[in-house]
Every structure is written in structure tokens, then in C-alpha cells.
N, C-alpha and C positions, 0 to 999 in steps of 0.2 A: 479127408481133405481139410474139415474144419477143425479138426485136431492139431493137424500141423502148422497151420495157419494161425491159432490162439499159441503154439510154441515161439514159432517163428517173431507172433508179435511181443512176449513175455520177452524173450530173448534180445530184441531191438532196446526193450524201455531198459535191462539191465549195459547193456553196450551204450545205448546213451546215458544213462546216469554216469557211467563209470569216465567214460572219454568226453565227454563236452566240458567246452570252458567259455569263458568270457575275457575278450581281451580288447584294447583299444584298436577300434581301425585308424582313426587319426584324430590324432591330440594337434590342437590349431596352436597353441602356443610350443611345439617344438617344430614349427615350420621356421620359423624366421631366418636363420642361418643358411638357411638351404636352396638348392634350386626352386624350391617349392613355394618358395614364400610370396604370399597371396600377391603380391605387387606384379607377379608371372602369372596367374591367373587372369581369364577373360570372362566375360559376358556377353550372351545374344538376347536380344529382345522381342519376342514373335508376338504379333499379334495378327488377327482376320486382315488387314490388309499390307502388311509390311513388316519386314523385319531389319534389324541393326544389330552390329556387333557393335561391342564394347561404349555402348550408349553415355555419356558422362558424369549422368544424373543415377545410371544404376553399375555397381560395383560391388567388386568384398577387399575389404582392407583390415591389416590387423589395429585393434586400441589396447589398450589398457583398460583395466577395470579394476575395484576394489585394490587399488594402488598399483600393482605391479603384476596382475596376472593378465595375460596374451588371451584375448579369443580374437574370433573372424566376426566381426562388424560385415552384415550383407544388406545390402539398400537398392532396392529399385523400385523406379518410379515406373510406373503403367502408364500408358494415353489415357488421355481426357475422352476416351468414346468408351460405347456401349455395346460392348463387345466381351468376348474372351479374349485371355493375353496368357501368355507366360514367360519365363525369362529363366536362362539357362545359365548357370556360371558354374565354368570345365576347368577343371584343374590341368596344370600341362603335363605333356606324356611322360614326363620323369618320375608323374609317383608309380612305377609298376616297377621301380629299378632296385628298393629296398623295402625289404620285409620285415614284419614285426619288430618294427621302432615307433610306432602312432606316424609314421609317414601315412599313411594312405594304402597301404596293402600288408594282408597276412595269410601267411604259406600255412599248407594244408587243412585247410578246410573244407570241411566236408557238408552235411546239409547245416544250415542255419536255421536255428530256433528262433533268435527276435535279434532285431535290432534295437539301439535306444542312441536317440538325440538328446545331448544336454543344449536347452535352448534356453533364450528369455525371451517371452513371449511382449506384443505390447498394444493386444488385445484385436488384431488385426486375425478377419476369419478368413484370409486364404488360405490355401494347402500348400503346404512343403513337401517335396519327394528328395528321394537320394537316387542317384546313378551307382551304379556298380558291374563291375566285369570280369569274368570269370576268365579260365585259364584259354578258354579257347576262343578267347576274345566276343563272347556272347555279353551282353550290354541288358541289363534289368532295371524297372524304374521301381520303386518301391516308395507307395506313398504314407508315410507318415501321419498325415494328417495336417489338422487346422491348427493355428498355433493363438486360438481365440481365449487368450490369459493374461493375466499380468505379472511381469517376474520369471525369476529362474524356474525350470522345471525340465525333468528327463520323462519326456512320451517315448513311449516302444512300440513298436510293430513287432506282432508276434505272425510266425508261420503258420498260416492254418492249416498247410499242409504237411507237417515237420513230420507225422510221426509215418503217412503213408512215403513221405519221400526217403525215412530212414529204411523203412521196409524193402521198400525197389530195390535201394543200393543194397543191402545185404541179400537180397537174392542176387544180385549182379556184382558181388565184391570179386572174384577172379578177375572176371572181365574187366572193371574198371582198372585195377592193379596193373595187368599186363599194357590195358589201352593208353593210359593217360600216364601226360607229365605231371609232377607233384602241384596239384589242385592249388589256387590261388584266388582271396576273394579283393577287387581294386577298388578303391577309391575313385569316379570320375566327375562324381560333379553333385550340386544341385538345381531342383526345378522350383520356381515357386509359382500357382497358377494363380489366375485368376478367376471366376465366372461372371457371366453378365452381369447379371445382379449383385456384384460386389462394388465397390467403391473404387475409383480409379484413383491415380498419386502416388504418393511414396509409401513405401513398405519398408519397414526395416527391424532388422531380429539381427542377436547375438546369439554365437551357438560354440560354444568350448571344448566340444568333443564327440566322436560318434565310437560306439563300440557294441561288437557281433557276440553273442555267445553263437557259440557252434560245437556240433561231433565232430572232430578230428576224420580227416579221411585215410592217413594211414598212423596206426599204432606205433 
């Protein structure tokens, strides 16, 4: 049994070396033309005693940068209290409608190895998460981390589970094949949190692009 199981797994690491790639989920400067463009985007603002949508002081909007390149400028302001908070800003339902164009979703993908944020940080220690959804409309928060830096920089969240969740699926690659529609991973938003002991006020970070390496789900 422990034979086949050191095959099984030898045989996973050559299946993903060979089928994984890396591609953009969404590039923020080819939004602009499109239904997508951050201007149709919303914002919630939750915190321990209340929450608001589309608050006026927190938002994402596109700028310019370094003369003429497009990212998403994101800004929100927290309460003046002593509390936790977070703030939720959702793309609208139209990025699940094209795939692998940097809109916000790409067809067949199978498990994911890391993700990576191109951010500019500006030395602020709250957490950023991303929203993601998969084909059967299953909803994953994935937290990235603190963005406590100064300047451009690409952090990644790597899977810790990558290599036990390649293994599952290929004991269960019939099944999946027969079961499922062609695998899809979406774009739906992000989270920035807060905790009590952080500093209330405005927040604000630029972020130019996000992109998955993944194994392919089907060959």
C-alpha cells in the first residue's frame, strides 16, 4: 500500500510539473473599456456595530501611475472606534462571462498552487484577502496577508495543501471528468480587515494585477 502511494505521489509531481501554468486572473488596466470598469464596482463597510454600502470615503477607482499605466487605486476609511472592521469591495456579476482575457476569470483550472498580488504597499499592517469562485458557485476567501511595506511589491500565497489536493484529484480524475462542467476559477472581490489594535482611518493601496499558477484540470 505504501508502494503505491510513493507511485501515486511521484506520478502527481511529474503531472504537475508537466500541466501547471501561470496566467493573469485579472489585469486592472484592461478593465476600463468594459462592463467591468471599476466605476461598476461596489463597496460594503462592516464593522461590530453597522454596516454600509458604498460608504463615499471608501472605494476603488482606476488612476494612472508612472504616466500612463491603469491600476485600481482602493481606499477605505474605517471608524474612529475600537473595534474590528472590514470592508468588502465586489466586482459585478459580469466578470464570470469571459475567460482568460485578465478580466477576472480563467477556464480550466484545476488545483492551485499560489496565487500572487502585484501591490503597492504604504506601510499600512492590515490584511488583504481575495474572494474567489469556483464553477459551482462555491465562494473561497484567501488571505494574502499584511501589506506592512513601502512601494511596489508582488506577495503570494502558496497552497499548503497543493500537493495532497493534486493527489485526491487524480485518484478521482474519472469521476471529476464524467461529473463536472469545464472547472473555472472567478474573480469576486476583495477584503481588507482590520483588528482592534490597528489604527482606524483611511487605508489605501494600489494593486496592478493578480495571477494563479495552476494544474490544468483537463489536458
Amino acid at each position: 500500500m505504501k508502494y503505491r502511494y510513493l507511485i501515486l505521489l511521484l506520478l502527481s509531481f511529474i503531472i504537475v510539473n508537466a500541466y501547471s501554468n501561470e496566467k493573469v486572473l485579472i489585469d486592472f488596466s484592461a478593465l476600463t473599456d468594459s462592463s467591468l470598469a471599476l466605476s461598476n464596482w461596489r463597496s460594503v463597510l462592516v464593522s461590530a456595530d453597522h454596516s454600509q454600502e458604498n460608504p463615499p470615503d471608501s472605494y476603488i477607482k482606476e488612476i494612472k501611475v508612472e504616466g500612463e499605466l491603469s491600476v485600481a487605486e482602493l481606499r477605505v476609511t474605517f471608524p474612529q472606534v475600537n473595534n474590528t472592521a472590514l470592508a468588502v469591495i465586489l466586482a459585478p456579476p459580469d466578470i464570470i462571462e469571459e475567460a482568460d482575457k485578465g478580466l477576472g476569470k480563467l477556464n480550466n483550472v484545476g488545483v492551485i498552487k499560489s496565487i500572487s498580488i502585484n501591490i503597492k504597499g504604504n506601510n499600512y499592517s492590515n490584511n488583504i484577502g481575495i474572494i474567489l469562485m469556483d464553477v459551482n458557485g462555491h465562494k473561497q476567501i484567501i488571505s494574502m496577508g499584511d501589506i506592512n511595506f513601502e512601494g511596489w511589491k508582488t506577495i503570494t500565497w502558496s497552497n499548503p495543501d497543493y500537493i495532497k489536493q493534486i493527489i485526491t484529484r487524480e485518484k478521482n480524475w474519472g469521476t471529476e471528468l464524467e461529473n463536472q462542467k469545464l472547472p473555472f476559477i472567478a474573480f469576486v472581490g476583495f477584503i481588507i480587515y482590520k483588528d482592534t489594535n490597528q489604527q482606524s482611518g483611511e487605508f489605501t493601496t494600489y494593486i496592478k494585477d493578480i495571477s494563479i499558477n495552476f494544474n490544468v484540470a483537463r489536458l
